[in-house]
C-alpha positions in Angstrom: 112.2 126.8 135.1 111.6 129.7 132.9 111.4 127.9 129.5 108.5 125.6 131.7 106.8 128.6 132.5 106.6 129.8 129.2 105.5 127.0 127.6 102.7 126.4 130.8 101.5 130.0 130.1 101.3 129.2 126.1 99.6 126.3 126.8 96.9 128.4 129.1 96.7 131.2 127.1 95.4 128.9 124.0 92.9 127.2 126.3 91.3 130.2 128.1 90.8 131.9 124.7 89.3 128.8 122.9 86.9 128.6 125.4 85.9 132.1 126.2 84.9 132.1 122.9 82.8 129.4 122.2 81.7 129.3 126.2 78.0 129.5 125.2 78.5 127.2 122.6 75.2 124.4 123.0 74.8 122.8 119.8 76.0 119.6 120.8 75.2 116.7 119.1 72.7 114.2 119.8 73.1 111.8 116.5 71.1 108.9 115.4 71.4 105.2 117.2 73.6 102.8 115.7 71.0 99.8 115.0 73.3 97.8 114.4 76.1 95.9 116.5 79.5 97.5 116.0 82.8 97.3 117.3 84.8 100.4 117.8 88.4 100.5 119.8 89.0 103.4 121.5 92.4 104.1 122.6 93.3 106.3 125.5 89.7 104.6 126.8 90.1 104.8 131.2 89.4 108.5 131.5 88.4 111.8 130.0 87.1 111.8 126.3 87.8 108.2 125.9 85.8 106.9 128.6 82.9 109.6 127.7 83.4 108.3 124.2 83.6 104.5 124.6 80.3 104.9 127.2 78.5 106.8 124.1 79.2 104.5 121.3 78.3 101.8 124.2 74.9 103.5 124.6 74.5 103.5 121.0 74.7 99.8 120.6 78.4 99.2 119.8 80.8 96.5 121.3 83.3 98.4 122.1 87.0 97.6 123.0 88.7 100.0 125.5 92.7 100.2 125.1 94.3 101.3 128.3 97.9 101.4 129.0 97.9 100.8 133.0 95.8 97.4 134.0 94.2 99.0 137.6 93.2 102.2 136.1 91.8 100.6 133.0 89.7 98.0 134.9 88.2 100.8 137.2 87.2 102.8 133.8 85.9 99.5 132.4 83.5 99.5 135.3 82.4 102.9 135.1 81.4 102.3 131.6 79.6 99.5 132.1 77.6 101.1 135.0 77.3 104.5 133.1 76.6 103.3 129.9 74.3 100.1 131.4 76.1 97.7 128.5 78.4 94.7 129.0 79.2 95.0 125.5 82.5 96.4 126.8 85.5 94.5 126.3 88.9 95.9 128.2 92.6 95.4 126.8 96.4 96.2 127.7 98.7 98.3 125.4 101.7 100.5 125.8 101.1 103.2 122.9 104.7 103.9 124.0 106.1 100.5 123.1 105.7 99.2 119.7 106.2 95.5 121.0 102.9 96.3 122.9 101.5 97.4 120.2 102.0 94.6 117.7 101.5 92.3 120.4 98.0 93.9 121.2 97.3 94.0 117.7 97.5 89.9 117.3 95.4 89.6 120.3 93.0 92.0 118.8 92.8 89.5 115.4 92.5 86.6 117.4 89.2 87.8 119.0 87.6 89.8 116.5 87.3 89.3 112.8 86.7 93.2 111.8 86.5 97.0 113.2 84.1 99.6 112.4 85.4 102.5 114.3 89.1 103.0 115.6 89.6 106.1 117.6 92.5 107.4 118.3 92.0 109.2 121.0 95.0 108.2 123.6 97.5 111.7 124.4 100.3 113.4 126.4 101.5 116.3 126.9 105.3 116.7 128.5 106.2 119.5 130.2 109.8 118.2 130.0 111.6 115.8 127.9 110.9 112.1 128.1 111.4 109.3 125.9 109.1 106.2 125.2 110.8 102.9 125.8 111.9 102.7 121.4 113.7 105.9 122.6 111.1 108.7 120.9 109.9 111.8 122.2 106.9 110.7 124.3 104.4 113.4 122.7 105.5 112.5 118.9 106.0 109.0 119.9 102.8 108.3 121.3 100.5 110.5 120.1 101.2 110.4 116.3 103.6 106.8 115.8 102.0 104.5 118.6 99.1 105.7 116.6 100.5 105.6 113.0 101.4 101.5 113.9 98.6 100.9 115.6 96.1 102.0 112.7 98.3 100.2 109.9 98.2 96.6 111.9 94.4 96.9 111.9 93.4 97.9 108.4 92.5 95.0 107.4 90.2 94.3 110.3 88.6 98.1 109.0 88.1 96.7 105.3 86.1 93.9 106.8 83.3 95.9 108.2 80.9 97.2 106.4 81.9 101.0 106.9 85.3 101.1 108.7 85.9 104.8 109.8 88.9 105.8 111.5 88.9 109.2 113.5 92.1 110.8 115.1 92.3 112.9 117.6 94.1 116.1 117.0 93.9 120.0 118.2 93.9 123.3 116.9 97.3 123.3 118.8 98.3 122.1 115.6 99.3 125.4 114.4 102.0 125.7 116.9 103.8 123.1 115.2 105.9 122.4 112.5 107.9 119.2 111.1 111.3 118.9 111.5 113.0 115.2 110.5 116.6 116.5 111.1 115.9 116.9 115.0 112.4 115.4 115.3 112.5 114.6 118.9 113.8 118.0 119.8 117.5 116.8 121.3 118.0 120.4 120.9 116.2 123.1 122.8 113.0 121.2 123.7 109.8 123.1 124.1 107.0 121.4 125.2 104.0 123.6 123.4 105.8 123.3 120.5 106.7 119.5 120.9 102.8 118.7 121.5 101.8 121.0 118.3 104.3 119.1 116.4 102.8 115.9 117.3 99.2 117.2 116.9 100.1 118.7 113.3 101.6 114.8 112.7 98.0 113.4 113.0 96.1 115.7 110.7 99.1 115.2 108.1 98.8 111.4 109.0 94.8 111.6 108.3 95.9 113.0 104.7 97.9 110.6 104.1 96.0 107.9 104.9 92.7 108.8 103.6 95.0 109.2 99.7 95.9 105.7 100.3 92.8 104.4 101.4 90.8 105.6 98.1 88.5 103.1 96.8 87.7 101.3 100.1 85.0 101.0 102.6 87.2 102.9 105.5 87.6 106.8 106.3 89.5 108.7 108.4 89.4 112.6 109.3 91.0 114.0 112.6 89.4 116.0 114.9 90.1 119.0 116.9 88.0 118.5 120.4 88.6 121.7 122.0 89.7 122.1 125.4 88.5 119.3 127.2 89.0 119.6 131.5 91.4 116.0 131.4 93.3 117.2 129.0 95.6 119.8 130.6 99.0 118.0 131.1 100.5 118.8 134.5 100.9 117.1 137.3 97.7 117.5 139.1 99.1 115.9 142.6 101.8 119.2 142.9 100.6 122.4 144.7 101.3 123.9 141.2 99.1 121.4 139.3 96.4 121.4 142.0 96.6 125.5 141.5 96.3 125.7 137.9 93.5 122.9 137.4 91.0 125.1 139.9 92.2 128.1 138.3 91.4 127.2 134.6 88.0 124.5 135.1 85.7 127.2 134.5 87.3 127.0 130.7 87.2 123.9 129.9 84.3 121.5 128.5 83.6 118.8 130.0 85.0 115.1 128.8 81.4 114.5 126.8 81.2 117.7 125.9 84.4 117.2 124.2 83.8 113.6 122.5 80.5 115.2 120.2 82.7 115.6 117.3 84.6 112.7 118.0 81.3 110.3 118.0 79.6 112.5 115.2 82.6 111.3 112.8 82.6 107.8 114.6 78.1 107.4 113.8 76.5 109.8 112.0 75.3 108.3 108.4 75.3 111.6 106.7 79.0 111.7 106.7 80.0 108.2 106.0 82.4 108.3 102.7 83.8 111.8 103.8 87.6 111.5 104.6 90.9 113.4 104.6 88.9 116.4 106.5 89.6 118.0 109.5 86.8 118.8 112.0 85.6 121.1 114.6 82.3 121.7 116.3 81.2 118.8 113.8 82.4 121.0 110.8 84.7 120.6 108.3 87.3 123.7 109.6 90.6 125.2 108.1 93.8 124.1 109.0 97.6 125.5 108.9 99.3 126.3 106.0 101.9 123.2 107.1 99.0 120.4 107.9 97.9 121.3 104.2 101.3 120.3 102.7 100.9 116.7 101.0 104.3 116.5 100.5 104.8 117.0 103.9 102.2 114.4 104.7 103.7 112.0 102.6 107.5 112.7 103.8 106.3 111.9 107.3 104.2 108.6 105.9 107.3 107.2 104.6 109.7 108.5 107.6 107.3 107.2 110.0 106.9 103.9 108.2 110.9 103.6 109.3 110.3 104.6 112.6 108.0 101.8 113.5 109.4 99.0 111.6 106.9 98.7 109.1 108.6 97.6 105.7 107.5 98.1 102.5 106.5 94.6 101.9 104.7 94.4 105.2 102.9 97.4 103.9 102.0 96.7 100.8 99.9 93.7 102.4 98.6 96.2 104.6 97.1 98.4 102.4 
């Protein structure tokens, strides 16, 4: 009960003192309309920053594709989008970032309906307060919210070369500098921690971003991560315990809002003006610093290649990939 406490009060301490200081922060960003019909797939897409984010790139004229992992709840946020964003250009669709079976099975389903992707965002996220596995037998936070993602992004890279512009943006956190990479106990059998689990998996995506964009050099497609702040769905307990109910009232006056914390998120998804940057990591729709670790390209490509064994993904599969 302690080590939970700990880690709860981490976690709260980082969030109150992100947004104390940027509290008064109004420059958000209004962009330029997409003239043009896209198609964007955002993952994580019933709630929060996905569904503020899929209703905004709606608005702006894409088709988008909201990924949801439970059926009920993603058909009552495919409704709100629609009625919110006043498009039907809204498709919804069932994956289990948790399961790669449902996500290679998702991504054949994807190919079969659509012949290319302009904008993948990877937004979907947990955060464990304990230990819990996904149904391959990973740590659910490294699991879902950097390998779901890793597999996810490599099946649909060819679909990205297709469009005209393909940009890829990945959600990440400045919780990244809590973390560190470990590949001899990556799932933390020993002496799990959950802030440390979730900056580990956030550090995962900016080193995946590097990665990725190296490989990608030459192409049409871009990818930077993305820290969002501290957005109010994003807190991680159980909100239907006295305990959750208690901390959620307690820390709302902190936390931005689920639009407020998509700007950056659709700014690297739209704006022309930043169309071939890539491998950067932003905040406040900036390019910002990052840890010492998430700066470490060996370290980026260790955990390319020991993530690549993780999913499945073989070399020769990959090599048709990229």
């Amino acid at each position: 009960m302690f080590a939970v406490t700990v880690n709860v009060a981490s976690c709260v301490g980082f969030i109150v003192r992100e947004n104390l200081i940027h509290r008064f922060y109004k420059n958000l960003y209004t962009g330029k309309e997409v003239r043009k019909m896209k198609i964007a797939l955002v993952t994580g897409a019933n709630s929060g920053m996905g569904l503020a984010a899929t209703i905004e790139l709606a608005k702006r004229g894409m088709h988008v594709v909201m990924l949801c992992r439970d059926p009920r709840k993603g058909k009552v946020g495919w409704i709100s989008a629609k009625e919110q964003s006043g498009s039907n250009e809204i498709t919804l669709m069932h994956c289990d970032l948790g399961s790669l079976e449902s996500i290679r099975a998702f991504a054949e389903k994807f190919k079969e309906k659509f012949d290319r992707l302009d904008v993948l965002l990877n937004n979907a996220g947990v955060v464990s307060l304990k230990r819990e596995l996904t149904k391959d037998g990973f740590e659910s936070q490294l699991g879902i919210n950097h390998l779901g993602h890793f597999l996810l992004t490599n099946l649909l890279l060819e679909e990205l070369k297709n469009a005209e512009s393909g940009r890829i943006v990945v959600v990440s956190s400045g919780a990244h500098k809590w973390g560190s990479m470990s590949f001899q106990d990556p799932y933390f059998e020993k002496n799990y921690n959950a802030a440390k689990g979730y900056g580990r998996s956030k550090l995962a995506n900016i080193l995946f971003a590097t990665a990725l964009s190296k490989r990608l050099e030459g192409t049409n497609v871009t990818v930077n991560s993305v820290h969002p702040r501290a957005v109010a769905t994003n807190l991680g307990v159980n909100r239907k315990t006295d305990f959750g109910r208690l901390i959620t009232r307690a820390l709302k006056p902190f936390f931005l809002t689920a639009a407020e914390g998509a700007k950056t998120a659709i700014y690297l998804a739209t704006d022309p003006e930043i169309k071939d940057v890539t491998g950067k990591y932003f905040y406040k729709m900036k390019e910002a610093p990052v840890s010492v670790a998430a700066r470490d390209e060996l370290l980026a490509e260790r955990l390319w290649s020991w993530s690549e064994e993780q999913v499945g993904l073989k070399n020769k599969e990959q090599e048709t990939i990229i």
